[in-house]
N, CA, C and O of each residue as an XYZ file, in Angstrom:
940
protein
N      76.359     28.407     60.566
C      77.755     28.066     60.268
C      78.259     27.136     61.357
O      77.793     27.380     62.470
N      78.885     26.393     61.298
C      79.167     25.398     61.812
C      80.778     25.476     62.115
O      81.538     25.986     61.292
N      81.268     24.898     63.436
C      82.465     25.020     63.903
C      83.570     24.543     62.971
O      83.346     23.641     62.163
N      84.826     25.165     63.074
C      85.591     24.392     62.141
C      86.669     22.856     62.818
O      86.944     22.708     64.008
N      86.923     22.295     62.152
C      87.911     21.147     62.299
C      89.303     21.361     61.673
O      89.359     21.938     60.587
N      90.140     21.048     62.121
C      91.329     20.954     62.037
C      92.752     19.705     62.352
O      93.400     19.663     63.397
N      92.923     18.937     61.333
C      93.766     17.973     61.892
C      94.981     18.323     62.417
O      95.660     19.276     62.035
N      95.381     17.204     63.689
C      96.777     17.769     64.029
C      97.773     16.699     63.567
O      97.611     15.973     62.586
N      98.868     16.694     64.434
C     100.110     16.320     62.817
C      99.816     14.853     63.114
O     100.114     14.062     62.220
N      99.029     14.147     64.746
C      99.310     12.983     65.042
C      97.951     12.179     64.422
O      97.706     11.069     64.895
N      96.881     12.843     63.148
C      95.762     12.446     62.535
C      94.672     12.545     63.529
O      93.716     11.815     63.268
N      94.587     13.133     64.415
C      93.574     13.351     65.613
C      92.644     14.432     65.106
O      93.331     15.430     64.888
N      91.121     14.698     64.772
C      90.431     15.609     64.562
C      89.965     16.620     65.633
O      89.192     16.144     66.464
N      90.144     17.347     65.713
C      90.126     18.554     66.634
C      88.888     19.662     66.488
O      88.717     20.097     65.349
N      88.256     20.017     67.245
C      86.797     21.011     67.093
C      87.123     22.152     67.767
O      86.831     22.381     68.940
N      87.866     23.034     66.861
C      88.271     24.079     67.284
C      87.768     25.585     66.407
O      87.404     25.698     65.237
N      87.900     26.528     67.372
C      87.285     28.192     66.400
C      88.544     28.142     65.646
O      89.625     27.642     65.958
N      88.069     28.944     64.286
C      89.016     29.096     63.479
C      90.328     29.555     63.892
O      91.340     28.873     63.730
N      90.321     30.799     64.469
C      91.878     31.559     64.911
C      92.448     30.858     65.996
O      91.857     30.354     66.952
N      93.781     30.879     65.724
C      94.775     30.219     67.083
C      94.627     30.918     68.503
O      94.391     32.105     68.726
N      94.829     29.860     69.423
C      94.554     30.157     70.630
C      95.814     31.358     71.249
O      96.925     31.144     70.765
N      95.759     32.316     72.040
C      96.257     32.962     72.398
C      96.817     32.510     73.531
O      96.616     31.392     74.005
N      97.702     33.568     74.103
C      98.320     33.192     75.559
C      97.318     33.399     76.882
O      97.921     33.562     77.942
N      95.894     33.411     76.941
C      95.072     33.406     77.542
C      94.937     31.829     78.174
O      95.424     30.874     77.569
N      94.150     31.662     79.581
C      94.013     30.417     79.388
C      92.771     29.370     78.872
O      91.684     29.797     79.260
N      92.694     28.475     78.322
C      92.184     27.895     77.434
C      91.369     26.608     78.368
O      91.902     25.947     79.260
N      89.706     26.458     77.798
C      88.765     25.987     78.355
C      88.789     24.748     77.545
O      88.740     25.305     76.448
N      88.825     23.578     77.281
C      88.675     22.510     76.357
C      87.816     21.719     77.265
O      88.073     21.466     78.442
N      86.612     21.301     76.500
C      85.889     19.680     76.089
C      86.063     18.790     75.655
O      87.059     19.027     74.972
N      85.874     18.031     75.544
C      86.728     16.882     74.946
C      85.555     15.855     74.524
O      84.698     15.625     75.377
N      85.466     15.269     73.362
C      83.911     14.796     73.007
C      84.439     13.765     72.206
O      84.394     13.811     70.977
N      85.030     12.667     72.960
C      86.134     11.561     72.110
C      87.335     12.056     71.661
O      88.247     12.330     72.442
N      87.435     12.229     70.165
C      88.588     12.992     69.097
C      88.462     14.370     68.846
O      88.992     14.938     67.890
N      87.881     14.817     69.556
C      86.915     15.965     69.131
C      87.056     16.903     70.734
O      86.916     16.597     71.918
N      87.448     18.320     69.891
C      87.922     19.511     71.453
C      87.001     20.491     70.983
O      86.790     20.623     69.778
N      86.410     21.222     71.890
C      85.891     22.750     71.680
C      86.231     23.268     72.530
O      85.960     22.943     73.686
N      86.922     24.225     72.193
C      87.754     25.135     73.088
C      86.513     26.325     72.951
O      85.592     26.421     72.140
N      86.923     27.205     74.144
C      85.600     28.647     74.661
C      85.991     29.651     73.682
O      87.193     29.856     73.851
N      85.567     30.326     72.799
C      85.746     31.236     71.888
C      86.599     32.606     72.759
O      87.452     33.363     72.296
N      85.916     32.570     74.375
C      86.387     34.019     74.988
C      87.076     33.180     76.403
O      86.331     32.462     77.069
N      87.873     33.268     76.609
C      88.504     32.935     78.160
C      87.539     33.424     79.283
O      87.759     34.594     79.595
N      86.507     32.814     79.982
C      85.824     33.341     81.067
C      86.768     34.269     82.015
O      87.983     34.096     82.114
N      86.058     35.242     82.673
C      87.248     35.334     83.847
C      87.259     34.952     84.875
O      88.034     35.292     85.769
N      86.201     33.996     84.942
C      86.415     32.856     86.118
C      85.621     31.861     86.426
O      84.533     31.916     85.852
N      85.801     30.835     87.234
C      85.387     29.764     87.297
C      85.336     29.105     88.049
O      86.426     28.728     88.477
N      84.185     28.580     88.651
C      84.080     27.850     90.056
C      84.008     26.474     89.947
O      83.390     25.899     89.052
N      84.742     25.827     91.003
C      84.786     24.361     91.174
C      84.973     23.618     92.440
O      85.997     23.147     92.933
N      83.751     23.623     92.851
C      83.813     23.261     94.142
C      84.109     21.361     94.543
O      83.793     20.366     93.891
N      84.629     21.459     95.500
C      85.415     20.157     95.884
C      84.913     19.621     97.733
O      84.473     20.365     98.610
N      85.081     18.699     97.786
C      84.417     18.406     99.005
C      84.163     17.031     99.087
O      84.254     16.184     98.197
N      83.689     16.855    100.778
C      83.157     15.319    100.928
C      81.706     15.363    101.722
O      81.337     16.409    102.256
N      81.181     14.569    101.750
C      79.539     14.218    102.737
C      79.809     14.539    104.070
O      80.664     13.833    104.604
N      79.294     15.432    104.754
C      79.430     15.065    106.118
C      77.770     15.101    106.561
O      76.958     16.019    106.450
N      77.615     13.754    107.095
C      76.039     14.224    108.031
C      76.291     14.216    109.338
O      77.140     13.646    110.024
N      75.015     15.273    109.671
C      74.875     15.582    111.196
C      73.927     14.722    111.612
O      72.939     14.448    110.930
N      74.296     13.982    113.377
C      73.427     13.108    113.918
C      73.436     14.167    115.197
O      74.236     15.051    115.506
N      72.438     13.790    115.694
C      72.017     14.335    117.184
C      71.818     12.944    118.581
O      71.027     12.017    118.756
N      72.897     13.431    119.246
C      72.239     11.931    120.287
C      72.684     12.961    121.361
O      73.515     13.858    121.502
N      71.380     12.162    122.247
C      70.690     13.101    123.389
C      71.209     13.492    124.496
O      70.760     14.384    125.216
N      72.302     12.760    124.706
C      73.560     13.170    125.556
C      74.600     13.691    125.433
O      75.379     13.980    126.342
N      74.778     13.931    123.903
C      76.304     15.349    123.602
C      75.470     16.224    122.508
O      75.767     17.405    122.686
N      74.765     16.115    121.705
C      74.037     17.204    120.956
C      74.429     16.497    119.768
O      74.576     15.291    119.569
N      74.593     17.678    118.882
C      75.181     17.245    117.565
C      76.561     17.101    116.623
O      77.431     17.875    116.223
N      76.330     15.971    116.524
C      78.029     15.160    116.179
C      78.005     14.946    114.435
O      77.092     14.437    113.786
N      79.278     15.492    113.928
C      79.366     15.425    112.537
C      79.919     14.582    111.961
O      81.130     14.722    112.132
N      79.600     13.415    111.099
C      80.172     11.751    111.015
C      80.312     12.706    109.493
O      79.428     13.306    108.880
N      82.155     12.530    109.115
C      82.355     12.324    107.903
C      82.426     11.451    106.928
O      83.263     10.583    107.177
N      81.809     11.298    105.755
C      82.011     10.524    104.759
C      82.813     10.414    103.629
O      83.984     10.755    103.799
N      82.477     10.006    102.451
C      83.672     10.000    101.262
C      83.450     11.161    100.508
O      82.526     11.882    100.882
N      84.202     11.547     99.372
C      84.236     12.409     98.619
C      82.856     12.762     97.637
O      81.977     11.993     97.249
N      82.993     13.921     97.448
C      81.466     14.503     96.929
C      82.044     14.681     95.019
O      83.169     14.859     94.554
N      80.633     14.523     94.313
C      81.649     14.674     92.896
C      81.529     16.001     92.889
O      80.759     16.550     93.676
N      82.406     16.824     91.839
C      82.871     18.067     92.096
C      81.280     18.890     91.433
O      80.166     18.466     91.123
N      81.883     20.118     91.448
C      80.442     20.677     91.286
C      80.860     22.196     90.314
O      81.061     23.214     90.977
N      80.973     22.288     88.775
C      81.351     23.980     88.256
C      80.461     23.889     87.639
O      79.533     23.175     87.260
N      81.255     25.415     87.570
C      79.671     26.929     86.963
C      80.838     27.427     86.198
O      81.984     27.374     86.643
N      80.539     27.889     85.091
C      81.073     28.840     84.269
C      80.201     29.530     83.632
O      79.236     29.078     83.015
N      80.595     30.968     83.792
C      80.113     32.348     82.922
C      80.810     32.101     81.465
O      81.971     31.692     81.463
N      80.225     32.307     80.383
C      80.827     32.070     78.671
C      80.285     33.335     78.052
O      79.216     33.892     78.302
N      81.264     33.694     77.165
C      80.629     34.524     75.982
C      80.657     33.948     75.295
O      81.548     33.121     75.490
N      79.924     33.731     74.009
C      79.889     33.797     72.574
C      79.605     34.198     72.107
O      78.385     34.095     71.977
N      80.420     35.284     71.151
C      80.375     36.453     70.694
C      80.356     36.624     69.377
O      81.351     36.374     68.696
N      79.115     37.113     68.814
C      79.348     37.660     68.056
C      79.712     38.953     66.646
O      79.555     39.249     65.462
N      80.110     39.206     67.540
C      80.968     40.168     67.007
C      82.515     40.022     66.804
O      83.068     39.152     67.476
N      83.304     40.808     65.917
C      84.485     40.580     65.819
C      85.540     41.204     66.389
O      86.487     41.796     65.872
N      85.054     40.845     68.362
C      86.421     41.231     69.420
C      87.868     40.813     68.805
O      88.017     39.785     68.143
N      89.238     42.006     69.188
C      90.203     41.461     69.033
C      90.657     40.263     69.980
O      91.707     39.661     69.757
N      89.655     39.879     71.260
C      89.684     39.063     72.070
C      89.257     37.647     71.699
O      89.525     36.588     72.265
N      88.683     37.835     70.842
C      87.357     36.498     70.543
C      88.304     35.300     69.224
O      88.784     35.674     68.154
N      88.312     34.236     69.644
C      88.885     33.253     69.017
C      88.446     32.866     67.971
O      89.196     32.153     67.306
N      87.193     33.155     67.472
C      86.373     32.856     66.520
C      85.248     34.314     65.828
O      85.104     35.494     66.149
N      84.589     33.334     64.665
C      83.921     34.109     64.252
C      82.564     33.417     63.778
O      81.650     33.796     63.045
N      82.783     32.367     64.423
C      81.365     31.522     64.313
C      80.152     32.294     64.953
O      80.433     33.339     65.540
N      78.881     31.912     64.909
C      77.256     32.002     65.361
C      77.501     31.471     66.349
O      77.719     30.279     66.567
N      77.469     32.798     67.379
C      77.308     31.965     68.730
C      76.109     30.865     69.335
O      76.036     30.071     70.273
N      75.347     31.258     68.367
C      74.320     29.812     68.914
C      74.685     28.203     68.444
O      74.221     27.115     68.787
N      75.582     28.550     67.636
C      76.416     27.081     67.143
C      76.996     26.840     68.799
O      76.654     25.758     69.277
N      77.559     27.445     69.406
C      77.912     26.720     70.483
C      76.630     26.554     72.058
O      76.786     25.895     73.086
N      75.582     27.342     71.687
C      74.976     27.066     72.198
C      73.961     25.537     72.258
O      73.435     25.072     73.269
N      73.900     24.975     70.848
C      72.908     23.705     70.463
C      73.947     22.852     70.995
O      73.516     21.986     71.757
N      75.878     22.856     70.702
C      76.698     22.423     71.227
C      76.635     21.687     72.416
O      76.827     20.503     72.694
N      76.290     22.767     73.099
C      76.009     22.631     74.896
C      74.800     22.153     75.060
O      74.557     21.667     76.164
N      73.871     22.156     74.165
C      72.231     21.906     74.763
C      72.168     19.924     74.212
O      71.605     18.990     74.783
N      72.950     19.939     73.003
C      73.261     18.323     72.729
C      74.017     17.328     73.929
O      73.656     16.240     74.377
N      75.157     18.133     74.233
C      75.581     17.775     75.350
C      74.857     17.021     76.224
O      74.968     15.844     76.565
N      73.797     18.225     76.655
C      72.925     18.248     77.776
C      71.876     17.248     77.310
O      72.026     16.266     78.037
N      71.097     17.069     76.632
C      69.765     16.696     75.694
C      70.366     15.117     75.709
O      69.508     14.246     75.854
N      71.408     14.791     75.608
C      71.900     13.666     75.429
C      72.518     12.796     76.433
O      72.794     11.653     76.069
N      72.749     13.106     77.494
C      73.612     12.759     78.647
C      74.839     12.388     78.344
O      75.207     11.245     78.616
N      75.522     13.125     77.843
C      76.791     12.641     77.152
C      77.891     13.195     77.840
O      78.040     14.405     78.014
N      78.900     12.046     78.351
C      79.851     12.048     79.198
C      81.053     13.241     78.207
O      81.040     13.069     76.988
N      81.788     14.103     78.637
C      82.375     14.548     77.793
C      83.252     15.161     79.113
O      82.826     15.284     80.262
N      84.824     15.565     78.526
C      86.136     15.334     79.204
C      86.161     17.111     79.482
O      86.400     17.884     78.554
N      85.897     17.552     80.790
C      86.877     19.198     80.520
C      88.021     19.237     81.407
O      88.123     18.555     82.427
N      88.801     19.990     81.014
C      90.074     20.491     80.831
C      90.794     21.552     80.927
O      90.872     22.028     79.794
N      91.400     22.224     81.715
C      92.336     23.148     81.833
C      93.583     23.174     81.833
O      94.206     23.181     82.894
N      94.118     23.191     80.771
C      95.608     23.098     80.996
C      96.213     23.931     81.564
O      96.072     25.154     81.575
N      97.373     22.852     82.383
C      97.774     23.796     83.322
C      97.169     23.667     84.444
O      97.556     24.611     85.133
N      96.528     23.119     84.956
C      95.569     23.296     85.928
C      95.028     21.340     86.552
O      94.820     20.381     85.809
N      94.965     21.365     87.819
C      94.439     19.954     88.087
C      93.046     19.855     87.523
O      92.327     19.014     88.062
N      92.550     20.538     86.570
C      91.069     20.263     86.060
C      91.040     19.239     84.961
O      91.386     19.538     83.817
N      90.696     18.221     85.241
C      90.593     17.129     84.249
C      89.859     16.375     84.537
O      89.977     15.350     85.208
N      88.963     16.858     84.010
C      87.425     15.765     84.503
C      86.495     15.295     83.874
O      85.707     16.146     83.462
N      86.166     13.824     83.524
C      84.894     13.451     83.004
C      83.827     14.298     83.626
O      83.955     14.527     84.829
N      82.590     14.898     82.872
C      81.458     15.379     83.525
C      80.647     15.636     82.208
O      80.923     15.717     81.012
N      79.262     15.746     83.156
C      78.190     15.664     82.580
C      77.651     17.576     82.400
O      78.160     18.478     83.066
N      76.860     17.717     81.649
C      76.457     19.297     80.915
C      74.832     18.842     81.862
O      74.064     17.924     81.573
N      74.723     19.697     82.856
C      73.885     19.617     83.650
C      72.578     20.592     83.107
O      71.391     20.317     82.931
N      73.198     21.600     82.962
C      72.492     22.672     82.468
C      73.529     24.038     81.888
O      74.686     24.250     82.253
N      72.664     24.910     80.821
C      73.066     25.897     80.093
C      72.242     27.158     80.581
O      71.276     26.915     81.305
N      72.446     28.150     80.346
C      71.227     29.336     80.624
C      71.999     30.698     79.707
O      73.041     31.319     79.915
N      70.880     30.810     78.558
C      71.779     32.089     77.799
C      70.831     33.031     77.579
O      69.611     32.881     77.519
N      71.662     34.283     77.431
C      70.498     35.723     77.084
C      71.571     36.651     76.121
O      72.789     36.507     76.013
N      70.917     37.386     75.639
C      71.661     38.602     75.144
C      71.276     39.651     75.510
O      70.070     39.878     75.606
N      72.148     40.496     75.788
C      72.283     41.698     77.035
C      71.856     42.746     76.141
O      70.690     43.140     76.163
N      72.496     43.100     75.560
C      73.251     44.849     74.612
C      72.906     44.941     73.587
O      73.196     46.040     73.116
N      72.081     43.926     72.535
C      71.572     44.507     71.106
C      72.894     44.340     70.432
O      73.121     45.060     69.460
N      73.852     43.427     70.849
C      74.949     43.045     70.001
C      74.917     42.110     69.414
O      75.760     41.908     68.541
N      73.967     41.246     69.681
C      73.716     39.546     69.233
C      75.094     38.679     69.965
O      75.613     37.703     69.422
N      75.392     39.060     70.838
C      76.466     37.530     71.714
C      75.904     37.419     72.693
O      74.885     37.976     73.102
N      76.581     36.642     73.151
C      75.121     35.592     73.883
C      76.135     35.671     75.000
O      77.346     35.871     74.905
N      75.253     35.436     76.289
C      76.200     35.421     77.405
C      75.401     34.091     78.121
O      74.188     34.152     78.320
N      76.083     33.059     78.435
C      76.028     31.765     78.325
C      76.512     31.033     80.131
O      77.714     31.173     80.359
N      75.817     30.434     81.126
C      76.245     30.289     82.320
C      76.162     28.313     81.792
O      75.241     27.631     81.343
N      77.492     28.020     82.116
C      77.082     26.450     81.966
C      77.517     25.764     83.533
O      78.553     26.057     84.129
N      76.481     24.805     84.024
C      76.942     24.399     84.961
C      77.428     22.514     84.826
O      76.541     21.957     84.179
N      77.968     22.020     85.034
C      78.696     20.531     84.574
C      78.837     20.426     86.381
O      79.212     21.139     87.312
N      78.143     18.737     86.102
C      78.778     17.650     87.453
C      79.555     16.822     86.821
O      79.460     16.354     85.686
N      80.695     16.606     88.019
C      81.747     15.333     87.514
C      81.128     14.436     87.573
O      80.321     14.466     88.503
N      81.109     13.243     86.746
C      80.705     12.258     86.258
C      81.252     10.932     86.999
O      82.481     10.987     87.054
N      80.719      9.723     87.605
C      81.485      8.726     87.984
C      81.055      7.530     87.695
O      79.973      7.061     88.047
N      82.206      6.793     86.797
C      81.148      5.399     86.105
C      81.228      4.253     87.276
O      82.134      3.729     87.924
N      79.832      4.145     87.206
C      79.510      2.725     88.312
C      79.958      1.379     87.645
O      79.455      1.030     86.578
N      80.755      0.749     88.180
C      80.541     -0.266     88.078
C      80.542     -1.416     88.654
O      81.044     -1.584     89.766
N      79.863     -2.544     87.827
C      79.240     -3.551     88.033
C      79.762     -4.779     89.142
O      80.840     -5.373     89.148
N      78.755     -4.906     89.940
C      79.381     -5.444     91.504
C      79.241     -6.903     90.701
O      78.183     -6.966     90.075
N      79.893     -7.820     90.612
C      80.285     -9.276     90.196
C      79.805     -9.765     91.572
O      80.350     -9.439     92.626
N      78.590    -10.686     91.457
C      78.347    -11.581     92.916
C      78.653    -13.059     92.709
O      78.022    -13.650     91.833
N      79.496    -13.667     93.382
C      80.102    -15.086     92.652
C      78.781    -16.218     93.008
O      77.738    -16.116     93.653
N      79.257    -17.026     92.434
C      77.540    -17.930     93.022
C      78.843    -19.395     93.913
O      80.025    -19.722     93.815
N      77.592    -19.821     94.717
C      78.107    -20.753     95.701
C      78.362    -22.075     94.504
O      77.993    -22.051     93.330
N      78.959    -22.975     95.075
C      78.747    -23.956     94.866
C      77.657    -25.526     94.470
O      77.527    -26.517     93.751
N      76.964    -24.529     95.891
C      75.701    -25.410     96.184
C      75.003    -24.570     95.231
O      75.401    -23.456     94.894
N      73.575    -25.337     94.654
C      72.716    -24.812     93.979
C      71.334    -24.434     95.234
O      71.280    -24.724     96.429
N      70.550    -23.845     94.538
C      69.248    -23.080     95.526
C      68.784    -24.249     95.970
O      68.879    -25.229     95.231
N      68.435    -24.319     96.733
C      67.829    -25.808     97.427
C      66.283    -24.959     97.761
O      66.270    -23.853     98.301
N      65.159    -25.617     97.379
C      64.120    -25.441     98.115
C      64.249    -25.292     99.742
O      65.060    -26.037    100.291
N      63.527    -24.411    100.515
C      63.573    -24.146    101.418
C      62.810    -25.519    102.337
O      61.642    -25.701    101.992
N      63.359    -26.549    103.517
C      61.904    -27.541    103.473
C      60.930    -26.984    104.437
O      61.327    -26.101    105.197
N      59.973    -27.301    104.488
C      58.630    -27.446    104.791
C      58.645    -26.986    106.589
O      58.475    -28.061    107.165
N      58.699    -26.519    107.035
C      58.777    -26.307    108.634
C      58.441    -27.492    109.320
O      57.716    -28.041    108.491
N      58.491    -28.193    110.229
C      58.097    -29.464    111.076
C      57.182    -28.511    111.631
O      57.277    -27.376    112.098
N      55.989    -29.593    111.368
C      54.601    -29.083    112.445
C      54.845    -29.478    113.478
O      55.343    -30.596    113.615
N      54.579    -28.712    114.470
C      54.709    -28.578    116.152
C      53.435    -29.496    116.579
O      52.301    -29.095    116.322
N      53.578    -30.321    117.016
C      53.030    -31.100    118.074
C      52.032    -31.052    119.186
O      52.177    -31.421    120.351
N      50.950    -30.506    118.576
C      50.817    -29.437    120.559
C      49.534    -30.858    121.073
O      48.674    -31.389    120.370
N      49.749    -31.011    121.959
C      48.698    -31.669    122.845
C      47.341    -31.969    122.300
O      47.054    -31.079    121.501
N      46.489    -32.760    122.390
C      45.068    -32.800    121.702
C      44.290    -32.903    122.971
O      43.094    -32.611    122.976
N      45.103    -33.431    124.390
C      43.842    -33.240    125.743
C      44.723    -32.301    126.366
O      45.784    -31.791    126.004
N      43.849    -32.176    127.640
C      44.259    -30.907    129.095
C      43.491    -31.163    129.645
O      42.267    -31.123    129.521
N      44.762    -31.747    130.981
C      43.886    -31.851    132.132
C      43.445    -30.554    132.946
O      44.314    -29.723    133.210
N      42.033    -30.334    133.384
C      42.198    -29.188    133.804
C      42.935    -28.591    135.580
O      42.906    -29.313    136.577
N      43.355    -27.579    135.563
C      43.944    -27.321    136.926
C      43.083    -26.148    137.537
O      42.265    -25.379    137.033
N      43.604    -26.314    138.877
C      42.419    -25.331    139.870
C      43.074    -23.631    139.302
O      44.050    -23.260    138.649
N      42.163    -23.102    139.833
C      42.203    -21.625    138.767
C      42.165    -21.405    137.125
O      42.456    -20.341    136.577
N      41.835    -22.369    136.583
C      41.816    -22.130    134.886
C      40.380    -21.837    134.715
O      39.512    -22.264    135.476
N      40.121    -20.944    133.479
C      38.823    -21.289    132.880
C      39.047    -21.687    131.624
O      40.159    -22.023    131.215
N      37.901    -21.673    130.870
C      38.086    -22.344    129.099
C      38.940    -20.971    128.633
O      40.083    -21.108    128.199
N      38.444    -19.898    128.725
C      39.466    -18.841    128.086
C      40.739    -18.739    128.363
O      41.404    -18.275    127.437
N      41.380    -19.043    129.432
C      42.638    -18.748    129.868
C      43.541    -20.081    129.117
O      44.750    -20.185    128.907
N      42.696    -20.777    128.900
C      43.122    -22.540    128.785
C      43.335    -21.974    127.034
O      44.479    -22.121    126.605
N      42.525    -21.489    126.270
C      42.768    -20.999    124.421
C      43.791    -20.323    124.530
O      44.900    -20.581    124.063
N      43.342    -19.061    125.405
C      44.811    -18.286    125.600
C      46.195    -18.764    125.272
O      47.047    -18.535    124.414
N      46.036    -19.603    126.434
C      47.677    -20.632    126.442
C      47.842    -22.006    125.192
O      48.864    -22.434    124.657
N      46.687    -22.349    125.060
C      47.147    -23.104    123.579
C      46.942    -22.769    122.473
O      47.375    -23.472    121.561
N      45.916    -21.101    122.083
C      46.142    -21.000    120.521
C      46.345    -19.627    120.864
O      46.404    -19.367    119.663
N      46.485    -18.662    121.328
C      47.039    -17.425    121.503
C      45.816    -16.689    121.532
O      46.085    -15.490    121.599
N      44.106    -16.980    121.501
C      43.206    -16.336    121.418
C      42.070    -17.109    122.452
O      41.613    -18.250    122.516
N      41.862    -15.750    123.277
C      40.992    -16.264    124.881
C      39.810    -16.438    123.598
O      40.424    -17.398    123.133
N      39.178    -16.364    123.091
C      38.128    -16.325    122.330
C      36.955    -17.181    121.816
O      35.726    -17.237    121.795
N      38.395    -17.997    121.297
C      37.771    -19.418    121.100
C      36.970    -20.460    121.931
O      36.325    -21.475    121.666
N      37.290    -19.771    123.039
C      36.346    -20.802    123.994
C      35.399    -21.591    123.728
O      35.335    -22.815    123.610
N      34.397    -20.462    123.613
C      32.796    -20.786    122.584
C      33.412    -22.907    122.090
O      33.427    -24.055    122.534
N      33.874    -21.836    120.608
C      34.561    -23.444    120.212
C      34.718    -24.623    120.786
O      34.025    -25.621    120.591
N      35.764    -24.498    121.600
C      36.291    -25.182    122.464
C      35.092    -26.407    123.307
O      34.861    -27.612    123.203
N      34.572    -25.268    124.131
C      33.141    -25.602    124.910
C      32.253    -26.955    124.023
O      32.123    -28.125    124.385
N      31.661    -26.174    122.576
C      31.339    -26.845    121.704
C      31.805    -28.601    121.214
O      31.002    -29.452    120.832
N      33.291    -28.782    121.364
C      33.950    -29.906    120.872
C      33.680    -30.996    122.134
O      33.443    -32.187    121.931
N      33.753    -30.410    123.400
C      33.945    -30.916    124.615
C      32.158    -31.144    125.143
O      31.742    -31.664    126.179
N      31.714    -30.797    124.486
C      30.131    -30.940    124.368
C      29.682    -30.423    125.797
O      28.849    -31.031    126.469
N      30.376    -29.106    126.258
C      29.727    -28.404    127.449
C      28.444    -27.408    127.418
O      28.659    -26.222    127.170
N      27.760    -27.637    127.544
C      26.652    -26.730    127.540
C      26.030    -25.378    128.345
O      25.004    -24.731    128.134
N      27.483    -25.178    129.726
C      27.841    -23.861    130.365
C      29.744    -23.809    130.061
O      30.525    -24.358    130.838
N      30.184    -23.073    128.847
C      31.596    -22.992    129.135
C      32.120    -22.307    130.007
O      33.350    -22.286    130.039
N      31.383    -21.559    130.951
C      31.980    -21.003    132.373
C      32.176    -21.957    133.426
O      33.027    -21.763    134.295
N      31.406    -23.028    133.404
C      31.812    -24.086    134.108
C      32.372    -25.357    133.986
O      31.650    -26.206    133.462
N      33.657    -25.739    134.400
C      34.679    -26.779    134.277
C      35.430    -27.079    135.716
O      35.332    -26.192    136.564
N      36.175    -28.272    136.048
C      36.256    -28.601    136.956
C      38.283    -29.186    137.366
O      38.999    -30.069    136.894
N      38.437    -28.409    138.144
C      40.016    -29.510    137.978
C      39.720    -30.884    138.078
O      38.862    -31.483    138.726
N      40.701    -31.305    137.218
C      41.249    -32.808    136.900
C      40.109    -33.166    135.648
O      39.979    -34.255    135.089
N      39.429    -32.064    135.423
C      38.400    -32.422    134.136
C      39.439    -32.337    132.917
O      40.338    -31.500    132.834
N      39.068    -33.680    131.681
C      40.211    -33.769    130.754
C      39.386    -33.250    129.366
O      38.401    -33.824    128.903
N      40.034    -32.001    128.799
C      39.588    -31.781    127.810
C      40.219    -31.701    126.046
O      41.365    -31.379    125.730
N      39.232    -32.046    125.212
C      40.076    -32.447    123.652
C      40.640    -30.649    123.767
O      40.117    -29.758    124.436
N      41.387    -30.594    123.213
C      41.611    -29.020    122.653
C      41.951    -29.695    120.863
O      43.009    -30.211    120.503
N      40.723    -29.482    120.014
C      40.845    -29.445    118.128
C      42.169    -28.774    117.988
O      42.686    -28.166    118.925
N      42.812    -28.910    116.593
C      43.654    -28.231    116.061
C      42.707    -26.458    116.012
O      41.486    -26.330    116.102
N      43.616    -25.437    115.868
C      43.094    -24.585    115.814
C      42.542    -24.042    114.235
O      41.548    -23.360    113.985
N      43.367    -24.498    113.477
C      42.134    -24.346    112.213
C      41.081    -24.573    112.259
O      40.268    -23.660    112.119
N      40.668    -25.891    112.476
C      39.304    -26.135    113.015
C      38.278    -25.320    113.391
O      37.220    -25.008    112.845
N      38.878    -24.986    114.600
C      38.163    -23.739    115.243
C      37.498    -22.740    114.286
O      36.317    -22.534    114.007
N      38.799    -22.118    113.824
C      39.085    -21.031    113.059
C      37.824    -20.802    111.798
O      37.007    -19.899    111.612
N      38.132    -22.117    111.051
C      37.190    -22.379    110.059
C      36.102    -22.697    110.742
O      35.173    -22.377    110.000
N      35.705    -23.102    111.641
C      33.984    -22.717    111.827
C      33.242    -21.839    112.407
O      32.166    -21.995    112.985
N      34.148    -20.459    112.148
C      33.784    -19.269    112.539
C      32.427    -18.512    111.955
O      32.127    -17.387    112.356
């Protein structure tokens, strides 16, 4: 059996249990044009409120608590849906009709409005999760729903410049020396060192300069130093 509908006088369709709401207070969803009110008034309801705070540790005062912005809210509600015919109970629907209710909700990610009148509770949120059992061999279902407030992101607009993307150009090749004169205290390694960043190459080096001991070189001796690709590639 399926929930009933009811128009109100302003043509708005309404998803409400059959019997009128009592002087209890009243749980509404809101699913566009469309309300489902809680068949049983929970007797209570948590809604926690808050902001980020993280803890840093620095090594000279200990630990310091940097607050941040607001946290989205966070409820739990206990539900009956009952079926049986309490003089309490707003309806007389299959309580698992409001259970698929809640699990579509959920199954769907579907933003939907709750509500307390009377109350600062008015919040877009999401049906996070449901959890139901039946206790007593009565067939009503006792139903825990938990809902996060919901917050729509939106879209950061990045303006574009004027200028269009320009290719990035080409780096200017650096210049480096092609001789070296040599100075007192150098050897061939210390000499790669300082012009390609690797004592290593020597060998190489030795090779271009057509030395046939690269441990021995002489100040004021003038030597080619190759590009270092060169080198590199005739490894």
């Amino acid at each position: 059996m399926s929930l009933s509908y009811k128009r109100s006088t302003m043509g708005v369709l309404f998803f409400y249990p059959k019997k009128e709401a009592n002087c209890l207070r009243k749980f509404i969803f809101k699913d566009g044009n469309r309300e489902l009110l809680l068949p049983v008034t929970p007797p209570s309801f948590t809604i926690t409120h808050g902001i980020k705070i993280e803890t840093i540790h620095i090594h000279t005062l200990g630990d310091v608590n940097i607050a941040g912005y607001g946290t989205l809210a966070a409820i739990k509600i206990d539900c009956l849906f009952p079926a049986q015919p309490y003089p309490f109970a707003l309806t007389d629907e299959n309580p698992y009709t409001y259970v698929k209710t809640f699990q579509k909700f959920c199954d769907k990610r579907k933003v939907i409005r709750f509500v307390i009148p009377n109350t600062p509770v008015n919040l877009p949120v999401l049906v996070e999760s449901i959890a139901y059992s039946e206790r007593d061999g009565t067939h009503d279902v006792y139903a825990t729903l938990t809902l996060r407030e919901y917050r729509q992101l939106n879209a950061v607009k990045v303006e574009q410049s004027g200028t269009e993307n320009q290719p990035r150009p080409a780096a200017a090749a650096i210049d480096k020396p092609t001789a070296y004169t040599v100075e007192s205290g150098d050897t061939l390694s210390s000499i790669c060192r300082k012009f390609y960043g690797d004592a290593n190459l020597y060998p190489k080096v030795a090779d271009a300069n057509g030395l046939t001991n690269p441990h021995l070189i002489f100040p004021e001796q003038i030597l080619n130093m190759p590009d270092k690709s060169q080198l590199v590639s005739g490894r």
